[in-house]
N, C-alpha and C positions, 0 to 999 in steps of 0.2 A: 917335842917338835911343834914350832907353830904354827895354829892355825890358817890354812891357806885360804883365801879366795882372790874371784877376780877383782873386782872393787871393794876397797873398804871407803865407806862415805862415814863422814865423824858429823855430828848434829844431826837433828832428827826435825829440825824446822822445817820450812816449806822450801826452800832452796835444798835442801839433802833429801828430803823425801819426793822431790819431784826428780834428781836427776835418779835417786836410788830408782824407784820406778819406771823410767827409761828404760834407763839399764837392764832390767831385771825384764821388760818386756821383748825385747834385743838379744834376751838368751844369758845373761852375763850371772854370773854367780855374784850376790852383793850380799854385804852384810850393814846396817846402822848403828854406830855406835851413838848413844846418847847419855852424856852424864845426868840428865835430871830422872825425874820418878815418872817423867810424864814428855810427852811427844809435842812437839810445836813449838818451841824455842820461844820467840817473844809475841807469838801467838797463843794467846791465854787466857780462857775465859773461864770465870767465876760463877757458879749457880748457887744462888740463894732464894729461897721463898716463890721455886717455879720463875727465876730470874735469870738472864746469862749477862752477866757485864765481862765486857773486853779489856780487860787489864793490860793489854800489849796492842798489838793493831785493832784498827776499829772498820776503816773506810778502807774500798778500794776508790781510789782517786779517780775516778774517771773509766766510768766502762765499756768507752767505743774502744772496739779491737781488746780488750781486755782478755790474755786468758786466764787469771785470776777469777773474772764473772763466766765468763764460758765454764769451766771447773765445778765452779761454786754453783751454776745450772743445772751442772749434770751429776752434782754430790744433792739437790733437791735442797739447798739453803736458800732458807728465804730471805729475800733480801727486801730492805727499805731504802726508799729516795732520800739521802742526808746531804744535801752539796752543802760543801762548806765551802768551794773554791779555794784551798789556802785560807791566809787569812787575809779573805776578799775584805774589803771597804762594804761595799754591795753588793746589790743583786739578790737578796734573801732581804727580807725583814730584820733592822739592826735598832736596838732601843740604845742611841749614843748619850752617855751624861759627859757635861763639863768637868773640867776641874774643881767646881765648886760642888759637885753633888747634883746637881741640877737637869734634866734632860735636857736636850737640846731640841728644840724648833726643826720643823721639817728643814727650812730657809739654812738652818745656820749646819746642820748634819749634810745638806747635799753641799754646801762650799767648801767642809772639811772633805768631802769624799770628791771633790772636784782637785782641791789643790792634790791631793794623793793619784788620783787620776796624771794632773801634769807636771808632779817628778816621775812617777814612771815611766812615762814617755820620753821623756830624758835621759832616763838611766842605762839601757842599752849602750850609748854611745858613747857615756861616759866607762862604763863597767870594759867595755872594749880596747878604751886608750888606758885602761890603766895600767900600772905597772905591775908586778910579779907578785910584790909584797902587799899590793894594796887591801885594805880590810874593807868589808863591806860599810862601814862603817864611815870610811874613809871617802869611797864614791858616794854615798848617798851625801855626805857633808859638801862635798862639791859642788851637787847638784842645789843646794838648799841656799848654799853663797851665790849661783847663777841667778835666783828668782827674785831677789832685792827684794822679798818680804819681811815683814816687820817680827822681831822678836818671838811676840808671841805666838804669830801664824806660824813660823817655821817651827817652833817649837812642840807643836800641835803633831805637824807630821813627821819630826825626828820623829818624838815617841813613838809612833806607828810604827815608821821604819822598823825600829829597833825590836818591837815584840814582835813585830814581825821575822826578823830575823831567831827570836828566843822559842817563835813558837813551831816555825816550820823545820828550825835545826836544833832546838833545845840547846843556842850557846848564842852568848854576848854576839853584838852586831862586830867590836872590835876585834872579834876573834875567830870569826869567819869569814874568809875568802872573798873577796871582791865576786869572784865567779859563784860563791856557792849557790846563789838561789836562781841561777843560768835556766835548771831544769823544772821551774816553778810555773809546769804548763800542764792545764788538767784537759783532757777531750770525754763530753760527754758527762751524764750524771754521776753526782758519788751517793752510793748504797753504804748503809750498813748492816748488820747480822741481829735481827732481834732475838734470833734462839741459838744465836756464837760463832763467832769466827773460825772455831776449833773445829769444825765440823770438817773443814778445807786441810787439816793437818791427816785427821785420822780418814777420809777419803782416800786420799794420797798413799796414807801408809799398809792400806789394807793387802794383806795379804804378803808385806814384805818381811824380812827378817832384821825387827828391830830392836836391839840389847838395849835395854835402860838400865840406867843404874851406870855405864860403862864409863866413866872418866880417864881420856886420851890425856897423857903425860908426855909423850915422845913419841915423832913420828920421826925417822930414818929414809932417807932417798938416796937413789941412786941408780945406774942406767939400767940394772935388775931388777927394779921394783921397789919396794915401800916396806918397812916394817912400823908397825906402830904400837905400841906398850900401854899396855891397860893395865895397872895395879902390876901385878908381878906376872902377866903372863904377855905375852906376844901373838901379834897375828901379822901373817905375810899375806902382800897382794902384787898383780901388777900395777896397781895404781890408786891411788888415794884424793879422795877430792874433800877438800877442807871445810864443811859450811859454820864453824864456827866465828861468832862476831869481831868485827876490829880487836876491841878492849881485851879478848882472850889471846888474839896473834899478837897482839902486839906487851902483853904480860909475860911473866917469868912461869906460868904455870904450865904452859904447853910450849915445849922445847924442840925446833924442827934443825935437824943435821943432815947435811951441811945446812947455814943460813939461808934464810931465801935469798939467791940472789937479784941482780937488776934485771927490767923496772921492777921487778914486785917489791923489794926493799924498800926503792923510795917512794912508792905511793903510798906503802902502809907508812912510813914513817909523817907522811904528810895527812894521813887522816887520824881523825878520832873519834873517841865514843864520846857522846854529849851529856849533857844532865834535864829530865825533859820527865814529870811523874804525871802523875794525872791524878786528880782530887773529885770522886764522887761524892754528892751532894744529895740524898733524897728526904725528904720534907713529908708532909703530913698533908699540908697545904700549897696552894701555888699562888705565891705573894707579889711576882713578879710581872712584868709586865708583859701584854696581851697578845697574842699574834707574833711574836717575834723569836726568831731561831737562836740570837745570842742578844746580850746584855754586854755593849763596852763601854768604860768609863774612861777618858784624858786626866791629864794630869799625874803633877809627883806622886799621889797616892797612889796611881794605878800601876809604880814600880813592878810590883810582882802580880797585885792581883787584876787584871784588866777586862775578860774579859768571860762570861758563864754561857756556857751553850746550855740548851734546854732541849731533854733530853726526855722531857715526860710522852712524848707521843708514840717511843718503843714500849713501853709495857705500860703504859696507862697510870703511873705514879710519879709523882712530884721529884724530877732531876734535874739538876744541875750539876754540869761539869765544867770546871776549872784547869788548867794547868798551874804546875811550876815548872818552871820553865826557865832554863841558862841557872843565871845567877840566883833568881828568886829558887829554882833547885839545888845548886848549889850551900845557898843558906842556911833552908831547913832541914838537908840533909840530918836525920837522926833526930828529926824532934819527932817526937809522938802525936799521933792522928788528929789528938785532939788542941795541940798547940797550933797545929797546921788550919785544923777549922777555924779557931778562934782567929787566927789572924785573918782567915778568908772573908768571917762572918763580918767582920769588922768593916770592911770594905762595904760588905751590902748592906750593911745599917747604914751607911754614910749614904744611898741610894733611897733606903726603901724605909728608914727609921723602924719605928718598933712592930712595922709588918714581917721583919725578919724573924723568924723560928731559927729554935735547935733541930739540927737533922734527927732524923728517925733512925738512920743509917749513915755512914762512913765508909768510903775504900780509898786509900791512899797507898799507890804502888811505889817502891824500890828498885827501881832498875838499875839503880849507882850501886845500889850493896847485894847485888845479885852479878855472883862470879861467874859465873858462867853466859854472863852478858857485858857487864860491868859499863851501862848503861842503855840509853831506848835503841840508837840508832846511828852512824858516822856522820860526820860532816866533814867537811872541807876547812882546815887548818890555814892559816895566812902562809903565804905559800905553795897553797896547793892550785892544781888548775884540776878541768875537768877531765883530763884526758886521765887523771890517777886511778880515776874505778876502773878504765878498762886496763890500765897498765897493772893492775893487783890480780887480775884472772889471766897472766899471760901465764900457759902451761911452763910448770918448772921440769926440766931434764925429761918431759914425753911420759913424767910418771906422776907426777904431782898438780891438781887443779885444787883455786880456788873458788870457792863461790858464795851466795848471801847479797843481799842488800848492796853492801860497801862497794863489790863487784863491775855495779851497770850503772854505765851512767848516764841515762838518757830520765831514768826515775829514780833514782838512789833512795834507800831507808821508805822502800815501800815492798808491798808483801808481792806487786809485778817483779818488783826488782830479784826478789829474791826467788822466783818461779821460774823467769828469764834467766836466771846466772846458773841455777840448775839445769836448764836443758843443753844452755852453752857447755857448759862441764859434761853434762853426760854424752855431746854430740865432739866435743874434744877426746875423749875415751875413747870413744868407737870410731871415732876417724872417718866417721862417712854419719850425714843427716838422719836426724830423725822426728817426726812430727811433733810438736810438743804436747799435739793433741791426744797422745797416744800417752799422757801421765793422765787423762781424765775417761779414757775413753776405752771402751773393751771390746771393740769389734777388731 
């Protein structure tokens, strides 16, 4: 006979283990299925040498109203001031080089972060008349024909545009959605975790009943309830809430009968998992220049590698992090850590000549060849509009909810997002509110 409960929540990330907590404080019988060995999904932090590096989320975006920082208050995680804004122009300390290698002039860095200034300002209203299919890529080109600037000025802030698109959705500008970076509004400072993100997974999870190890193959719906197939045994519920990522629903590995159907069909078919790693960098020395939060360079060389956040004022050691990012992800997908450095290093000789060193240390993350993610984060497909996140958590048949990331979309492919789609799932279940405050809070 199969196992019975009330909910069965599949992922054990921070979207499953906040609604499983809900749930479970509400009275409700739940159980968490998680395929990995470990809890927090693409929340993942790494301890080396009395170190935590964040291999999966790093920042909460913004912590007015946040309950991600409200949570992460009351789990006693400490947090540090890291705004990065997106990937702002300014506002923080930015060391900008030319195309030639060269830094740039106070004079000549604020007229590049001036014209970027006034295509955004433009982009709204172009982003609004656009058409259906249009790619982000597609209004920003627009906008850059409206300014009758010369060649190489426009040229200057394509490129921006474009990693800008690579680095906040980890895909080409031409292959994300006119609307996708709609939600690219942060309120309030961004913190990050100097002793780990993961602290906000296993809070959450305390005390719940969490199976690891468990890999969901089939889940069954219908007006009875849920069945869902783990290796060769079964468990029955009345309802199931899904928090595994786009690239899993929308793969051959997890098989949901009947199909979803509309809208959640076609929102998932209109989103995807991107290609988006992260390239730690830690040094012996700090070669790099003085006071400043990131390093970016213009020009065709800065295809892939553009731009090094610095990263030494969390643990007191010489970091730099990188992204690859879209295509530049895409490319080196499968090359080895050290062919990935090599190409990085190259870049910052071209900056800092023979004051560049060999790192000390390396971490270079896989989120494309990790199945059970099958990359960072969704984005917004051409074709897709905004309204798809929330059209992917419309409860299927009163027994089936989605949730994660992909889910909200007011923040999408943020760890809010994925906390938020959890309490919406768990307040869908129960059919009548319940605090969200009540996943961090024990009174």
């Amino acid at each position: 006979m199969a196992e019975q409960h009330d909910t069965i929540v599949v992922g054990a990330g921070v979207a499953g283990l906040t609604a499983a907590r809900l749930l479970s404080r509400a009275g409700r019988r739940v159980v968490v299925l998680e395929a990995r060995d470990r809890i927090g999904g693409r929340v993942w932090t790494e301890r080396r040498d009395g170190r935590a590096t964040d291999l999966g989320a790093s920042w909460i975006h913004g912590i007015t109203g946040s309950p991600v920082a409200a949570a992460a208050a009351a789990f006693g995680m400490r947090m540090q001031e890291f705004t990065v804004g997106g990937y702002q122009p300014d506002g923080r300390p930015i060391a900008y080089y030319g195309p030639y290698g060269q830094r740039l002039s106070d004079a000549e860095a604020r007229g590049f972060v001036d014209d970027i200034h006034a295509v955004d300002a433009l982009l709204p209203d172009v982003i609004a008349a656009s058409a259906a299919e249009a790619s982000y890529a597609e209004v920003t080109e627009d906008v850059l024909a409206s300014t009758g600037w010369d060649d190489d000025r426009a040229q200057r802030v394509r490129e921006y545009l474009r990693h800008r698109s690579e680095e906040q959705y980890g895909v080409a500008s031409e292959d994300l959605a006119a609307h996708g970076l709609d939600d690219d509004v942060i309120d309030g400072d961004e913190v990050v975790f100097p002793d780990g993100y993961d602290r906000l997974p296993k809070g959450l999870a305390a005390g719940l009943d969490v199976r690891l190890g468990h890999v969901v193959s089939h889940v069954r719906w219908s007006s009875n309830g849920v069945v869902v197939t783990v290796g060769t045994s079964e468990m029955s519920a009345q309802s199931v809430i899904l928090t595994v990522p786009v690239g899993v629903l929308r793969s051959p590995d997890l098989v949901i009968e009947p199909p979803l159907p509309e809208p959640v069909a076609g929102a998932l078919s209109r989103l995807r998992m991107n290609a988006f790693e992260k390239v730690f960098l830690r040094f012996r020395t700090r070669f790099w220049d003085e006071g400043v939060y990131v390093v970016r360079q213009q020009g065709p060389e800065a295809a892939w590698w553009h731009s090094w956040y610095d990263l030494t004022s969390l643990h007191g050691v010489p970091t730099l992090l990188t992204f690859a990012a879209g295509p530049a992800a895409v490319a080196t997908r499968g090359w080895e850590s050290s062919r990935v450095v090599e190409s990085v290093l190259a870049q910052l000789r071209r900056l800092y000549g023979d004051r560049v060193e060999e790192p000390v240390e390396v971490q270079v993350t896989d989120w494309q060849g990790d199945r059970f993610a099958r990359g960072s984060y969704a984005y917004m497909a051409v074709g897709s509009t905004t309204a798809d996140h929330d059209d992917l958590a419309t409860p299927v048949g009163g027994v089936l909810h989605l949730a994660g990331e992909a889910t909200w979309t007011d923040d999408p492919a943020t760890v809010t997002a994925a906390m938020a789609s959890g309490h919406r799932a768990a307040v869908n279940v129960l059919q009548r509110d319940i605090p969200i405050e009540q996943a961090w809070t024990t009174g």
